[in-house]
VEXPATI-184849 format. One line per field, with one value per residue (C-alpha): residue number from 0; x negated, y, z negated; chain; residue in one letter. Coordinates in pm, whole numbers, plus 50000, padded with zeros to 5 digits. Example, Ala and Ser with C-alpha at 12.3 -4.5 7.8 and 13.67 -1.06 7.14 Angstrom:
! VEXPATI-184849
seq: c(0;1)
px: c(48770;48633)
py: c(49550;49894)
pz: c(49220;49286)
mol: c(A;A)
type: c(A;S)
! end
This chain:
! VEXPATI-184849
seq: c(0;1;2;3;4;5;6;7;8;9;10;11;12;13;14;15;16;17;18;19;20;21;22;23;24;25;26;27;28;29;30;31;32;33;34;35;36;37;38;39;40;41;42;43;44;45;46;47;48;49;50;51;52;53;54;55;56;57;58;59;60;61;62;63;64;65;66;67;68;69;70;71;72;73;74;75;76;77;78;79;80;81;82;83;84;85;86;87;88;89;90;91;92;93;94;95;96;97;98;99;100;101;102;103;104;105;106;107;108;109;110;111;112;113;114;115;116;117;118;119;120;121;122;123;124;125;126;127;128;129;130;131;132;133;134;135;136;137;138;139;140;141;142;143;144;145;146;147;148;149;150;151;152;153;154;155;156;157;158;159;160;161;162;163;164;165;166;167;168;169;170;171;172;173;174;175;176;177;178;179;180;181;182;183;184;185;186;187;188;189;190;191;192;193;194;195;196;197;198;199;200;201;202;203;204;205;206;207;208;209;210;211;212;213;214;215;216;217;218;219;220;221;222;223;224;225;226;227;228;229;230;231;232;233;234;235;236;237;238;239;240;241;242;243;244;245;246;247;248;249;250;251;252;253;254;255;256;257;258;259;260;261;262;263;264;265;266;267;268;269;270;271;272;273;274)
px: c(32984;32967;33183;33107;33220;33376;33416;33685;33775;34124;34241;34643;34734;34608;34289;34169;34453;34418;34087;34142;34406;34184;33894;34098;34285;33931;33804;33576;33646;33783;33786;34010;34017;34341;34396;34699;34887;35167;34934;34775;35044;35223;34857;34852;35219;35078;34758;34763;34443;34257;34097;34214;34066;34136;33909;33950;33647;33676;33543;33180;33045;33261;33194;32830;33011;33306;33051;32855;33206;33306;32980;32937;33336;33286;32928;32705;32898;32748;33004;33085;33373;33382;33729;33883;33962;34277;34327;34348;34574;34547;34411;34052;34199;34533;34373;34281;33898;33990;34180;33850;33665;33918;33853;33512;33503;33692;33609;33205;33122;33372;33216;32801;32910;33061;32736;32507;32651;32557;32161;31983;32204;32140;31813;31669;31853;31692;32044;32399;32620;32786;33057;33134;33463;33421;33648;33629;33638;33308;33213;33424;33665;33981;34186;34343;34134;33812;33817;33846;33666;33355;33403;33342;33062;32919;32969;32840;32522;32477;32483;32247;32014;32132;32089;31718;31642;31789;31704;31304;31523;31717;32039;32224;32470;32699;32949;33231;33455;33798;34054;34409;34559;34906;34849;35000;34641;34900;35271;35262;34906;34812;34792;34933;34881;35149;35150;35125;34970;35184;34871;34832;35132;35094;34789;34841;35224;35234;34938;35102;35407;35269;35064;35362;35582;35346;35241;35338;35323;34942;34787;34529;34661;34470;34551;34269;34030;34006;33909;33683;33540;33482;33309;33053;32960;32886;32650;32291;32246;32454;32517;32469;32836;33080;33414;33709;33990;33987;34112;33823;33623;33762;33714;33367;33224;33327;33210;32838;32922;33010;32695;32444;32568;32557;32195;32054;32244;32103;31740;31561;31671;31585;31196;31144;31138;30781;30467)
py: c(81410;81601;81513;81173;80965;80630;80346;80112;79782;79683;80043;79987;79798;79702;79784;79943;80191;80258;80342;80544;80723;80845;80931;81126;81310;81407;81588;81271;81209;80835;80641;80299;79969;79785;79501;79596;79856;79884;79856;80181;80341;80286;80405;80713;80782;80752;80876;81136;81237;80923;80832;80506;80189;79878;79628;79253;79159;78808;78979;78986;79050;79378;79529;79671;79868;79969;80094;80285;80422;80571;80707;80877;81043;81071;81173;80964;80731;80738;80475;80110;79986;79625;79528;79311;78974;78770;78511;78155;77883;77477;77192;77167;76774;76910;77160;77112;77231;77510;77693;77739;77747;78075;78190;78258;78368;78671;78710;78642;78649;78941;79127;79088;79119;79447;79516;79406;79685;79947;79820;79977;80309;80350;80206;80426;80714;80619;80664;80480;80278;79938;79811;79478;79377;79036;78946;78803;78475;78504;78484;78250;77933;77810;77493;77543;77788;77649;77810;78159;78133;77969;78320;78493;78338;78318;78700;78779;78627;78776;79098;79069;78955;79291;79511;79355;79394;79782;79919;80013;80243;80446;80199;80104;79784;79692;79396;79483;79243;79330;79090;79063;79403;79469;79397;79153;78921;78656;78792;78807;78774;78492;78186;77874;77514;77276;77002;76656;76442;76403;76355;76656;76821;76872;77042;77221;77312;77536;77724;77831;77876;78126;78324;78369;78500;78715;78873;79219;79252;79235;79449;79590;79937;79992;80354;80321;80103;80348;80607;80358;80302;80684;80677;80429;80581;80905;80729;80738;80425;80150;79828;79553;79413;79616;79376;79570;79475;79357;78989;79028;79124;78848;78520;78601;78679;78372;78210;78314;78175;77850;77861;77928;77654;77467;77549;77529;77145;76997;77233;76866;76717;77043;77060;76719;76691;76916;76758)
pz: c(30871;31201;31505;31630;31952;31849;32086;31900;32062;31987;31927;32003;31685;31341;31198;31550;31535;31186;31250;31592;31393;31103;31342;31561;31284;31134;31482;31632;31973;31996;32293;32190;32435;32496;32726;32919;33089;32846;32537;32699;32729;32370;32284;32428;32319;32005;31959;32278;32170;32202;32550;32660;32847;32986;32886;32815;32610;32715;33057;32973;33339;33352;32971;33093;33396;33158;32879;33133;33290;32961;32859;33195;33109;32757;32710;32467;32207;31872;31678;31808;31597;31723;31606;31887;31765;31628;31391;31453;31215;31262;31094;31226;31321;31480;31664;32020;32066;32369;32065;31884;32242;32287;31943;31970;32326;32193;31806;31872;32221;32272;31993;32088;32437;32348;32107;32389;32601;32358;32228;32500;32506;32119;32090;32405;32177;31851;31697;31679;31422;31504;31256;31356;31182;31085;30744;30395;30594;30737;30382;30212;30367;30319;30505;30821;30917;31054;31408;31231;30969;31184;31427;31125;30967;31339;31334;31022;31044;31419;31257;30969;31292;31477;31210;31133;31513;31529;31237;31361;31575;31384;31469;31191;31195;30928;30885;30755;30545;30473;30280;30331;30482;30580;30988;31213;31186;31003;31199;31563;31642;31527;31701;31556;31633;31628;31313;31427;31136;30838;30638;30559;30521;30177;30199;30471;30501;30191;30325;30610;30472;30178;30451;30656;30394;30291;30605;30591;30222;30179;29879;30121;30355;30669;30650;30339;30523;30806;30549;30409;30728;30820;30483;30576;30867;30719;30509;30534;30353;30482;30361;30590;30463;30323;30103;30123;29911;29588;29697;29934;29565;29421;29628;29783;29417;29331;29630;29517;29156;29285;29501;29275;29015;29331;29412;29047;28992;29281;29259;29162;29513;29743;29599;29610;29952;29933;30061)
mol: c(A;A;A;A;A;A;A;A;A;A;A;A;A;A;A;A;A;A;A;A;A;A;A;A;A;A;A;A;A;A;A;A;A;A;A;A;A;A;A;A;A;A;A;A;A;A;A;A;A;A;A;A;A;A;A;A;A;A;A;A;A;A;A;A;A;A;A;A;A;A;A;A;A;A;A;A;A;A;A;A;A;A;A;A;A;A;A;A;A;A;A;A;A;A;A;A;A;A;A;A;A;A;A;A;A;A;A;A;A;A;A;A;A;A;A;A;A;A;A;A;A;A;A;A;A;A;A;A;A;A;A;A;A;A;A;A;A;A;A;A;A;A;A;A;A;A;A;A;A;A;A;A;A;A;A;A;A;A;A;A;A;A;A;A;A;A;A;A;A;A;A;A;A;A;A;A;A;A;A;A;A;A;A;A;A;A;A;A;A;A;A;A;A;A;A;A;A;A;A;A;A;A;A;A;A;A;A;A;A;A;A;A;A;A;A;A;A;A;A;A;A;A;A;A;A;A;A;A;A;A;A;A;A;A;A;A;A;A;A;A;A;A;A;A;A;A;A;A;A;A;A;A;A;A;A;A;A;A;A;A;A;A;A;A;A;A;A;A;A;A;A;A;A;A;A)
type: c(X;X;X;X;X;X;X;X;X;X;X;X;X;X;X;X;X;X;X;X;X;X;X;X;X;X;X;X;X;X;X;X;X;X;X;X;X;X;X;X;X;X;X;X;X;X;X;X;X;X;X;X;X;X;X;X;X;X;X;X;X;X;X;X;X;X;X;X;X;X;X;X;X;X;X;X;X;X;X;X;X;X;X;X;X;X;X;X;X;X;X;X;X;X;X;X;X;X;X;X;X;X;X;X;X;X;X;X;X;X;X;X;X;X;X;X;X;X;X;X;X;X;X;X;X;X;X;X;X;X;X;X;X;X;X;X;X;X;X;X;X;X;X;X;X;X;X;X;X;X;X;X;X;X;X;X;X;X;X;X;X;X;X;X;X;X;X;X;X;X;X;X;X;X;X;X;X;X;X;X;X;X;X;X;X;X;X;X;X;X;X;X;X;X;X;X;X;X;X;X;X;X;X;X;X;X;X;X;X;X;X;X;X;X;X;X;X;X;X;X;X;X;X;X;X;X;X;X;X;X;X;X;X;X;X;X;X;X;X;X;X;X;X;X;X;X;X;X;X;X;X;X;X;X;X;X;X;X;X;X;X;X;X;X;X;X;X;X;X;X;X;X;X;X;X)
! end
């Protein structure tokens, strides 16, 4: 793959820095968005290679100006990674709705606000790749995490729409799915509502407390994704998702399983409801 500019969203910790890391290290030029002045500056302690930005995507009225800002610096970009975005924990009952109002201001609207930015700069070009990170839970569910999940799914099926709308210009987009990675999505950045209904503590409470003792020790290594992901978009041929992980394997094949029996036991009802 020749030299490439990368935009990645999210570029001072987990899969964004994995990502910025691997890019640099292979001779692209990576520009990487944080959302403070200290995460820029850890950033370019680390990676003093990598351009940084401020950018809150939450800020959708300034991304346009911030896009054309670093283009204008930078020269064109040819790679969105669109990998800003947290994870969200609370019973969909517990949970007040501005939590899942916040979730998808940043995991969805964030993301196609970021995307948005970019259509007209790679479609006037005929060329670009967007790799919207959405997760295995855009494709399968689990309790307690509704708001997440739902930013996923929301995400996922935003960019099988992109892709279908970019590809008659050369544009590819490309979902990608990743399972459970050692990153602090389930430590320190995620966002946890309080319990309040002992109803379902025991569904619920050994949930949480599995995923936090586990956090950190995650099969999947980011370091591997980000070579993963400088795979992909080297390829000609992209898929419009890409699992990684073999959890991620796992539980969304079995997902489809479960849905076709689904589909094929209740086939009777669906076509009888043809005039």
């Amino acid at each position: 793959m020749s030299n490439k500019t990368f935009f990645i969203t999210g570029a001072n910790s987990g899969f964004g820095l994995a990502i910025a890391t691997a890019a640099s290290a292979a001779g692209h030029a990576v520009i990487g968005t944080v959302r403070s002045k200290a995460a820029r500056a850890a950033l370019a302690d680390s990676l003093p290679g990598v351009a940084t930005v401020l950018c809150d995507v939450t800020e959708f009225a300034r991304i346009p100006d911030v896009v054309a800002a670093v283009e204008q610096a930078h020269g064109p970009v040819d790679v969105l990674i669109n990998n800003a975005g947290y994870g969200h924990e609370g019973v969909l009952e517990e949970a007040p709705l501005d939590e899942m109002r916040r979730q998808f201001d940043v995991n969805v609207f964030g993301a196609v606000a970021v995307a948005k930015a970019f259509l007209p700069r790679f479609r006037q070009r005929r060329a670009g790749f967007i790799v919207n990170v959405t997760s295995m839970g855009g494709m399968i569910t689990m309790p307690g995490i509704a708001s997440y999940c739902g930013s996923k799914f929301a995400l996922q099926g935003i960019s099988e729409v992109m892709r279908a709308e970019m590809a008659p210009f050369g544009v590819y987009v490309t979902a990608l799915c990743p399972g459970s990675f050692r990153t602090d999505w389930a430590g320190r950045s995620m966002v946890r509502t309080q319990r309040s209904i002992a109803d379902y503590d025991a569904l619920f409470d050994p949930i949480r407390t599995a995923r936090q003792e586990k956090s950190g020790k995650q099969l999947g290594d980011p370091a591997k994704l980000a070579e993963a992901v400088l795979t992909l978009v080297g390829s000609d041929n992209p898929p419009p998702q890409l699992l990684l992980g073999s959890d991620a394997l796992d539980m969304v094949s079995r997902r489809i399983e479960r849905l076709q029996s689904e589909i094929d036991l209740w086939a009777p009802l669906t076509v009888s409801t043809d005039g």
